[in-house]
C-alpha positions in Angstrom: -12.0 -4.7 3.9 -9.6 -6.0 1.3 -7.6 -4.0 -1.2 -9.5 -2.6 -4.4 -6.3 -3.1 -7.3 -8.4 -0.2 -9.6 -7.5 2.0 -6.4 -3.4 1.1 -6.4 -1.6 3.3 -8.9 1.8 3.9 -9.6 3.6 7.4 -9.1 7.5 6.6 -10.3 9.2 3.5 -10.8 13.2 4.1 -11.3 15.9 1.7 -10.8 13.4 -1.5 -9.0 12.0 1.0 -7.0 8.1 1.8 -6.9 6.9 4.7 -5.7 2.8 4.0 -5.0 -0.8 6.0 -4.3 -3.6 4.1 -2.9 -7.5 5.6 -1.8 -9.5 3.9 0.3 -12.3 4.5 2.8 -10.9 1.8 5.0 -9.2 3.7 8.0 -6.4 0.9 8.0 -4.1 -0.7 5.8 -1.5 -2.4 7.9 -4.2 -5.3 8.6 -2.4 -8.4 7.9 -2.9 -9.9 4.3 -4.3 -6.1 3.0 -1.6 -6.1 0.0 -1.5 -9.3 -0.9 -3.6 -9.1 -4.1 -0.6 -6.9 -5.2 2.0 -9.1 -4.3 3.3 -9.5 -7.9 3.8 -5.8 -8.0 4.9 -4.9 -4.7 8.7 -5.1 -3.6 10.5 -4.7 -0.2 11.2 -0.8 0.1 8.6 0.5 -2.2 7.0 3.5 -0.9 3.4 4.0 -0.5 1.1 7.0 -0.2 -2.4 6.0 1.3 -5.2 8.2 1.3 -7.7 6.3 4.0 -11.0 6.7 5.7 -12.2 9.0 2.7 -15.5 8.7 3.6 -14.6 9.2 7.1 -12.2 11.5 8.8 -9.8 11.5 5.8 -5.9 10.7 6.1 -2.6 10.5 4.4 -0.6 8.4 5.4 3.2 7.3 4.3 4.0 3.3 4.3 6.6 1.1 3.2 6.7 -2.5 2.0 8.2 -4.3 4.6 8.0 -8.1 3.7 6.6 -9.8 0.6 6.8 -13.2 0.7 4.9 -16.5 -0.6 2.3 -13.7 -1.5 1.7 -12.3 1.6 3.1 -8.5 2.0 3.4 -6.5 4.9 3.8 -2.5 5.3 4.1 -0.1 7.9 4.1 3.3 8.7 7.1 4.8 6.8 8.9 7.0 10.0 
């Protein structure tokens, strides 16, 4: 599935920094081209925190915006 923007809100935001909450029942997000409908939002080193597969086996999950560029963003799992 794709990303659902009424399900991306924002937590903080300090100092170019964004601090994000997204709920999904997909069980991934790290699927290439997932953010990219929120690539005029996102920023390299923003933080998310995913809720996924809530329908499912629900997860949360922490991510981090690793690449956004010519629209196209890229997270991974925040370690």
């Amino acid at each position: 599935m794709a990303l659902k923007l009424t399900d991306l809100s924002v937590l903080a935001y300090a100092n170019n920094f964004t601090l994000w909450h997204y709920r999904t029942t997909d069980n991934a997000v790290t699927t290439a081209g997932y953010f990219n409908n929120a690539s005029d939002m996102m920023s390299i080193g923003d933080l998310l925190i995913a809720n996924i597969d809530t329908d499912g086996t629900p997860l949360t999950k922490f991510y981090i915006v690793t690449g956004n560029a010519n629209n196209v963003v890229t997270v991974a799992v925040y370690s």
